[in-house]
C-alpha positions as CSV (number, residue, x, y, z in Angstrom):
1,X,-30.7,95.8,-11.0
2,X,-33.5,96.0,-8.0
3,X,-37.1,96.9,-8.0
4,X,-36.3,99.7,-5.6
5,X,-37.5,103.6,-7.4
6,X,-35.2,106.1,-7.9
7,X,-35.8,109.7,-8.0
8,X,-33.2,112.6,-8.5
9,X,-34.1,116.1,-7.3
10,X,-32.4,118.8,-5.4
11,X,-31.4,119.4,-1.5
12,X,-33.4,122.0,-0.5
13,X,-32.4,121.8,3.6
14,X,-29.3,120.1,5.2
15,X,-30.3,121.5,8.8
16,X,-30.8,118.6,10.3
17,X,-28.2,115.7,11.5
18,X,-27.9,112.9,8.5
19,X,-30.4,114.1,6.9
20,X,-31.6,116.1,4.1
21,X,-34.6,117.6,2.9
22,X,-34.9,116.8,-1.2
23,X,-37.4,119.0,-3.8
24,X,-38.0,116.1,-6.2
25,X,-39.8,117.7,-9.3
26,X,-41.9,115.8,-12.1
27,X,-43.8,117.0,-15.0
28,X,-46.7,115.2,-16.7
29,X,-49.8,115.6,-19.0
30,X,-53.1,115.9,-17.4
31,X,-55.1,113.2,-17.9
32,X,-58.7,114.6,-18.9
33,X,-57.3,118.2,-19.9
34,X,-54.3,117.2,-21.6
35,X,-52.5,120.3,-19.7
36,X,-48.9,120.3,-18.9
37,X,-48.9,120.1,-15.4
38,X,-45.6,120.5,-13.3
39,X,-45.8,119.0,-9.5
40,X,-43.0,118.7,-6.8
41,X,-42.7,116.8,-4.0
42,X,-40.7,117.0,-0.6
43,X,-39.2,114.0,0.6
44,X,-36.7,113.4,3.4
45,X,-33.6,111.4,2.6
46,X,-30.9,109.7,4.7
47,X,-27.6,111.7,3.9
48,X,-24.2,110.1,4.5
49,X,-22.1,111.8,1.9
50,X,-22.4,115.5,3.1
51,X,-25.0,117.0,0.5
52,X,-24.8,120.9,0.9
53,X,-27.8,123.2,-0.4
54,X,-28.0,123.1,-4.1
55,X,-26.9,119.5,-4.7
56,X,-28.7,117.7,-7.6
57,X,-29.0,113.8,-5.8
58,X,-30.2,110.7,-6.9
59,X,-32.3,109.0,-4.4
60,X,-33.1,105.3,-3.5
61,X,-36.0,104.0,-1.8
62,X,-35.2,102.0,1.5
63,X,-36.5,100.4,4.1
64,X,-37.7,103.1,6.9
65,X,-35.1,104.4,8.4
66,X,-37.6,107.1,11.1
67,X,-41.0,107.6,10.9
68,X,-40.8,110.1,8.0
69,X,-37.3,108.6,6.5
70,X,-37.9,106.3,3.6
71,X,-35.2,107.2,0.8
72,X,-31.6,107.2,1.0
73,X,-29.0,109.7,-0.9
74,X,-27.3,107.4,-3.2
75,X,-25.3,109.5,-4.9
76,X,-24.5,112.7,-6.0
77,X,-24.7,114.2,-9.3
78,X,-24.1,117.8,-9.5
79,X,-22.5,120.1,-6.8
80,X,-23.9,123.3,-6.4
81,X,-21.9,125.8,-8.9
82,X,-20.4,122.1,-10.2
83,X,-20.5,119.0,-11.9
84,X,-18.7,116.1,-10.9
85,X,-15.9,114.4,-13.4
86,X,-13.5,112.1,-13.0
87,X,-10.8,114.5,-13.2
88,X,-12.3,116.6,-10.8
89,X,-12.5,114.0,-8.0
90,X,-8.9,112.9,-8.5
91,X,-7.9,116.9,-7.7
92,X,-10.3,116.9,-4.6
């Protein structure tokens, strides 16, 4: 396996042309305060398997693709309203 960090999170734009917008969304223990603290982050990914709104994707960092493209869609692994099987792709 590569070095390359992964992310999953979930299309939150698809207005744009090969491209979607992704909410990626982490939680983590303060530090000092020992506070749950839930952050998210926006990060622009390079879409070339037709992610709609709602899409849970896994992510892969790249080499830059535009000046604020960095991450690729590598997959997907939940449609909205849907999860994705094996039996299900063979219907589609």
């Amino acid at each position: 396996m590569n070095e390359r960090r992964r992310m999953t999170g979930t299309v939150t734009s698809n207005k744009m042309m090969k491209t979607v917008v992704v909410k990626v969304d982490r939680t983590y223990r303060h530090p000092l305060y020992r506070k749950v603290v839930h952050a998210s982050s926006k990060v622009k990914a390079h879409d070339l398997l037709g992610c709609n709104i709602g899409d849970v994707v896994s992510i892969v960092e790249s080499a830059p693709i535009s000046r604020e493209k960095a991450w690729v869609v590598e997959s997907i692994v939940k449609r909205e309203g849907k999860s994705l099987n094996v039996a299900e792709e063979a219907v589609e």
